[in-house]
C-alpha positions as CSV (number, residue, x, y, z in Angstrom):
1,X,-5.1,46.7,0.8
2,X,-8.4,47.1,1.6
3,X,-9.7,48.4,-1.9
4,X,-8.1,45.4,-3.2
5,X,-9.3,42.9,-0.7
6,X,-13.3,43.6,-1.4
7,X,-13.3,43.1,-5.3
8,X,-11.0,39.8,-4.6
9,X,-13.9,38.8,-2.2
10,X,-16.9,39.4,-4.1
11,X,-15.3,37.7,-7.2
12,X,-14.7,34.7,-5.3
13,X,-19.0,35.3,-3.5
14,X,-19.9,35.7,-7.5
15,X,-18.6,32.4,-8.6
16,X,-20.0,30.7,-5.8
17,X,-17.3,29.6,-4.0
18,X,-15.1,30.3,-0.8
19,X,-11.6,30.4,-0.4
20,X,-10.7,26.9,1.1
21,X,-8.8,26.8,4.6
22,X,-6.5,23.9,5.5
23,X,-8.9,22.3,7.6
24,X,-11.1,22.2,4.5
25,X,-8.9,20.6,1.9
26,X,-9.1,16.8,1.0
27,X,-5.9,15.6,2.6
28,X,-3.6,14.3,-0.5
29,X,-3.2,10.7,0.4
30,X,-7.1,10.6,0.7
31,X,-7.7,12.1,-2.5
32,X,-5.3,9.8,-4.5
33,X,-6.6,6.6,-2.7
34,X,-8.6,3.8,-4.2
35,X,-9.0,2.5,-1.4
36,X,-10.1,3.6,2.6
37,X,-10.0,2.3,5.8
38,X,-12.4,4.3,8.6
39,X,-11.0,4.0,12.3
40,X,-13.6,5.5,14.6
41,X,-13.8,5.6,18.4
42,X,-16.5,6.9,20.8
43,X,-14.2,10.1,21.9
44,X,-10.7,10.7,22.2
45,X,-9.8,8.7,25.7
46,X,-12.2,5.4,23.8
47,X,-9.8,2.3,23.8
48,X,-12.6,0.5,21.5
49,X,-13.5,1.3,17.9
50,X,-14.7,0.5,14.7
51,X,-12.6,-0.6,11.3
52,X,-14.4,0.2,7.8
53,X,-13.5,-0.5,4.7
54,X,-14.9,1.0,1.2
55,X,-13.9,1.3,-2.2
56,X,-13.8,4.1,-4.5
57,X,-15.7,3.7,-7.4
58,X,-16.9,6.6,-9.9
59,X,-15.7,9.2,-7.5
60,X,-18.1,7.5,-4.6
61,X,-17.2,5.4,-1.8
62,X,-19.3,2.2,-1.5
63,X,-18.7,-0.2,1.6
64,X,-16.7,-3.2,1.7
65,X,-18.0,-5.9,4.2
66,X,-19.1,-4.9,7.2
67,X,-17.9,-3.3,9.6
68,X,-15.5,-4.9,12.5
69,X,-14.7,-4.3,16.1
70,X,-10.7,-2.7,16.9
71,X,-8.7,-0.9,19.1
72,X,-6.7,1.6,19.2
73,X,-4.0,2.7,21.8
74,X,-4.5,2.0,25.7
75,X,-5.4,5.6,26.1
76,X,-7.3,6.5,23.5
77,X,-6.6,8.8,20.0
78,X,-4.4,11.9,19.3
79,X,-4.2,14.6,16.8
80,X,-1.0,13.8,14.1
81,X,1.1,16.8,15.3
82,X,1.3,18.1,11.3
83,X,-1.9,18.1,10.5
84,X,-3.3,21.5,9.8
85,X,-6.8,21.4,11.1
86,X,-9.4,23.7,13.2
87,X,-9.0,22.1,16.3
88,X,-9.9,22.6,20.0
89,X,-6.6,23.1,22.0
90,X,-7.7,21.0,24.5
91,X,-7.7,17.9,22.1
92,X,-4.5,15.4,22.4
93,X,-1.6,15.6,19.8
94,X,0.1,12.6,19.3
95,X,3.6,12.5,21.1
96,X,6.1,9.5,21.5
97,X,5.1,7.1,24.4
98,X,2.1,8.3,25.3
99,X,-0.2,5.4,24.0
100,X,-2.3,6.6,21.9
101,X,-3.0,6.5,18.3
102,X,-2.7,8.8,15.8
103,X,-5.7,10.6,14.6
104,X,-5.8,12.1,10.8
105,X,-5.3,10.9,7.4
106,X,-2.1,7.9,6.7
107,X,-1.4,6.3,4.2
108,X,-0.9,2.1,3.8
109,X,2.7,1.5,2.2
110,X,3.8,-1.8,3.2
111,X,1.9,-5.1,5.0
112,X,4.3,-7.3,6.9
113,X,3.7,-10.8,8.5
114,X,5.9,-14.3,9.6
115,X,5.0,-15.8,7.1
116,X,7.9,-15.6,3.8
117,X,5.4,-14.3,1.3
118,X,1.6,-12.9,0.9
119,X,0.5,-13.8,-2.4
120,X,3.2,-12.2,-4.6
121,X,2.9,-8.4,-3.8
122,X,6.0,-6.3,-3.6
123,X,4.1,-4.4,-0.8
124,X,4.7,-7.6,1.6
125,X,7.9,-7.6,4.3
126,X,8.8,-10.9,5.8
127,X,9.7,-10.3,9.3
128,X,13.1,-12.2,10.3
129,X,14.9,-11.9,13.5
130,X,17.0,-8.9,12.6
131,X,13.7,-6.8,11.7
132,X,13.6,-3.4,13.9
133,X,11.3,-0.4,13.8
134,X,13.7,2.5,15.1
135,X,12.1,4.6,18.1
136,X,15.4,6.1,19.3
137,X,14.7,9.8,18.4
138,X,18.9,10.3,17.8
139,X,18.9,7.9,15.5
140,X,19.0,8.6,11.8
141,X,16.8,5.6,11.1
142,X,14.1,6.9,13.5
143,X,10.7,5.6,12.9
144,X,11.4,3.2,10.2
145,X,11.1,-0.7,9.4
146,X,14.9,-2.1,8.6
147,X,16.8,-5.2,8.6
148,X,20.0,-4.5,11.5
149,X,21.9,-7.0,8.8
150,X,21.8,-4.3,6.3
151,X,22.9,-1.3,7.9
152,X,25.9,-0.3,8.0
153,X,25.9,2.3,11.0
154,X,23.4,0.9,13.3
155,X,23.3,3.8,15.4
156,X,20.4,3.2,17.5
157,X,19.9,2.1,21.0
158,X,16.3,1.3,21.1
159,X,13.8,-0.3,18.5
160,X,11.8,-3.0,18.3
161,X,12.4,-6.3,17.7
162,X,9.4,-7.0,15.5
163,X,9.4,-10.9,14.8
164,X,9.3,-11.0,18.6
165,X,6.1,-9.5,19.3
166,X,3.0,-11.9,18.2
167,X,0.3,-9.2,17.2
168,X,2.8,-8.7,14.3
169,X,2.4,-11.8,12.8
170,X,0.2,-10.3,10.3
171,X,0.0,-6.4,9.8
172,X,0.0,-3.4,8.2
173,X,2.6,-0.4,8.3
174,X,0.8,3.2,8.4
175,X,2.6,5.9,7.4
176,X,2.5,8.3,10.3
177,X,5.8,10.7,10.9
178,X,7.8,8.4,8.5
179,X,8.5,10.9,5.3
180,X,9.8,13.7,7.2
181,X,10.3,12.3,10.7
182,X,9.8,14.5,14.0
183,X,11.8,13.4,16.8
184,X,9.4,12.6,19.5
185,X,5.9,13.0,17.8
186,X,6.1,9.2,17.9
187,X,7.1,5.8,15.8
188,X,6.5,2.1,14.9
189,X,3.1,2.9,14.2
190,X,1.1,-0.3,12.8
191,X,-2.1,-2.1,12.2
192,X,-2.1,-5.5,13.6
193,X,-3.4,-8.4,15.4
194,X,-4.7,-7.9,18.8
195,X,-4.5,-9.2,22.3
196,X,-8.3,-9.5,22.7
197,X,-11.4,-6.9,22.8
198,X,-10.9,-3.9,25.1
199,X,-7.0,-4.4,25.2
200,X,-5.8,-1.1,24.0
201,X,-2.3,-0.7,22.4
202,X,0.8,1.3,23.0
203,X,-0.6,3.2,19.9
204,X,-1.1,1.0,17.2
205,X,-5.0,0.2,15.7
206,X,-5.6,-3.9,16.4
207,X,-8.2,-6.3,15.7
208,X,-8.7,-9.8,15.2
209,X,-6.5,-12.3,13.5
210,X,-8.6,-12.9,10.8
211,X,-9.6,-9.3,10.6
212,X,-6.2,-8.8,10.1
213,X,-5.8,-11.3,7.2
214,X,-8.7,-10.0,5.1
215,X,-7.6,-6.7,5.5
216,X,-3.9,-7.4,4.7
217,X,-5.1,-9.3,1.4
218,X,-7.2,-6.3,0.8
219,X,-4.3,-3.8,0.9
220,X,-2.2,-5.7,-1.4
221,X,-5.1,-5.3,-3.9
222,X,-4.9,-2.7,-7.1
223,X,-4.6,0.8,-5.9
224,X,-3.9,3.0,-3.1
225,X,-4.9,2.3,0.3
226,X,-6.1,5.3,3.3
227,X,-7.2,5.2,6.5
228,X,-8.8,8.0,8.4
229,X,-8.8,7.4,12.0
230,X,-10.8,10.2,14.5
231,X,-13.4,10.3,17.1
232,X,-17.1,10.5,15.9
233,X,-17.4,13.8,17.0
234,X,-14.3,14.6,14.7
235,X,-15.2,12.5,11.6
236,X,-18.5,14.1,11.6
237,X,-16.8,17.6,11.4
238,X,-14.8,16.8,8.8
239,X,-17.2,14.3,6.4
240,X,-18.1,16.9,4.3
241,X,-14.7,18.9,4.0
242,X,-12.8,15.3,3.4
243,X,-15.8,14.0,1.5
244,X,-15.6,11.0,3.9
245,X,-18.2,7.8,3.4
C-alpha cells in the first residue's frame, strides 16, 4: 500500500495541487448560487449580527448595499449537524429547540409573506390560516411548509401556525434539514421580520421590516440565492476554502 501511496502523492505535489478534504470543498449550493447572503455574528453564543448581500458576477462576488444589522437565535449559532467540516468538538451543533441558528451553507427556495402575491414570482407562498411548518419529529411532514387543507393524513401534533406569528409577515424559507430530514436536528427554519434589535429568535435569522422587504424582492430576482451564516472566527477559516466575499 505503501509503494503505491508515495508515487500517488508526489503526482498530486508535481502538479501542484493537494487532495481536497471535505472541509475544503465549495459547498454545492454555494457554488451554483448567483446570488449570497453573509450572516455573521461576533462568536457562537452572539444574539446580534450582520446580513450581507453580493452578487456574483464573472466568477467574483461584488457587494450589494450595505450591510444591515440582524439577529439570529436567542442563544446564539450552531453547526448544521451534516455538514462535514474540521471543527472543534466543543463548538454547538444545531439540535431541535435549543434556539439557536443554524451555522453552514442553505439554500433560499421559497419567500413567503400576508400579502396574496410578491410581484409575480413562482418562488412566493401566501400564508393563509391553514399554513403550518411541521416540527413534530413523528411526523412524515416534518420540517416542511404545507397547507393542513391539502393533506390528506395530517398526522402531526405540533407545527406552527404561521399566519399567526407577525415576524412572518414577510420572509424567507432556508433550506436547513428539509431534503433529507433528521428527526430532531431542528425545523421551521426562516428569515424574517424581527421583534426589535438584540431580541434573539427561537432559531430563525431576523431583521427589520424593510430589511426584510428588500431582501425578499432580491431573492425573487434571476438566479440562485445562498446564505452562509458562521461566527467571524469561522467565516475567516473557511473564506478561502469556500471562496467566500
Amino acid at each position: 500500500m505503501r509503494a503505491i501511496l508515495i508515487p500517488l502523492l508526489l503526482a498530486v505535489s508535481a502538479l501542484g495541487g493537494v487532495i481536497p478534504s471535505a472541509a475544503q470543498a465549495v459547498p454545492q449550493k454555494l457554488s451554483h448560487a448567483a446570488k449570497l447572503i453573509v450572516v455573521t455574528s461576533a462568536d457562537w453564543s452572539a444574539v446580534s449580527g450582520t446580513l450581507t448581500r453580493y452578487q456574483r458576477k464573472h466568477n467574483k462576488w461584488e457587494r450589494v448595499g450595505k450591510p444591515i444589522p440582524i439577529v439570529v437565535g436567542k442563544t446564539g449559532l450552531a453547526w448544521d449537524p451534516t455538514l462535514t467540516v474540521q471543527r472543534d468538538p466543543g463548538n454547538p451543533v444545531k439540535h431541535e429547540g435549543d434556539g439557536k441558528s443554524p451555522a453552514g451553507v442553505f439554500g433560499i427556495p421559497k419567500t413567503f409573506g400576508f400579502a396574496p402575491s410578491l410581484g409575480t414570482s413562482a418562488m412566493y407562498i401566501t400564508l393563509t390560516p391553514t399554513t403550518e411548518c411541521v416540527d413534530d419529529t413523528s411526523s412524515r411532514y416534518y420540517t416542511r411548509v404545507v397547507d393542513r387543507l391539502k393533506v390528506s393524513d395530517v398526522d402531526w401534533n405540533s407545527s406552527e401556525k404561521m399566519r399567526m406569528v407577525p415576524g412572518y409577515q414577510q420572509g424567507a424559507i432556508v433550506d436547513y434539514n428539509m431534503e433529507t430530514p433528521v428527526g430532531g436536528n431542528g425545523s421551521c427554519i426562516f428569515l424574517h421580520i424581527w421583534s426589535g434589535p438584540g431580541q434573539g429568535t427561537v432559531g430563525c435569522t431576523a431583521m427589520a421590516a424593510e430589511d426584510m422587504e428588500q431582501l425578499s424582492t432580491w431573492i425573487e430576482s434571476k438566479g440562485a440565492t445562498a446564505l452562509v451564516q458562521l461566527p467571524e472566527k469561522e467565516y475567516t477559516r473557511l473564506k478561502g476554502a469556500w471562496k467566500l466575499p
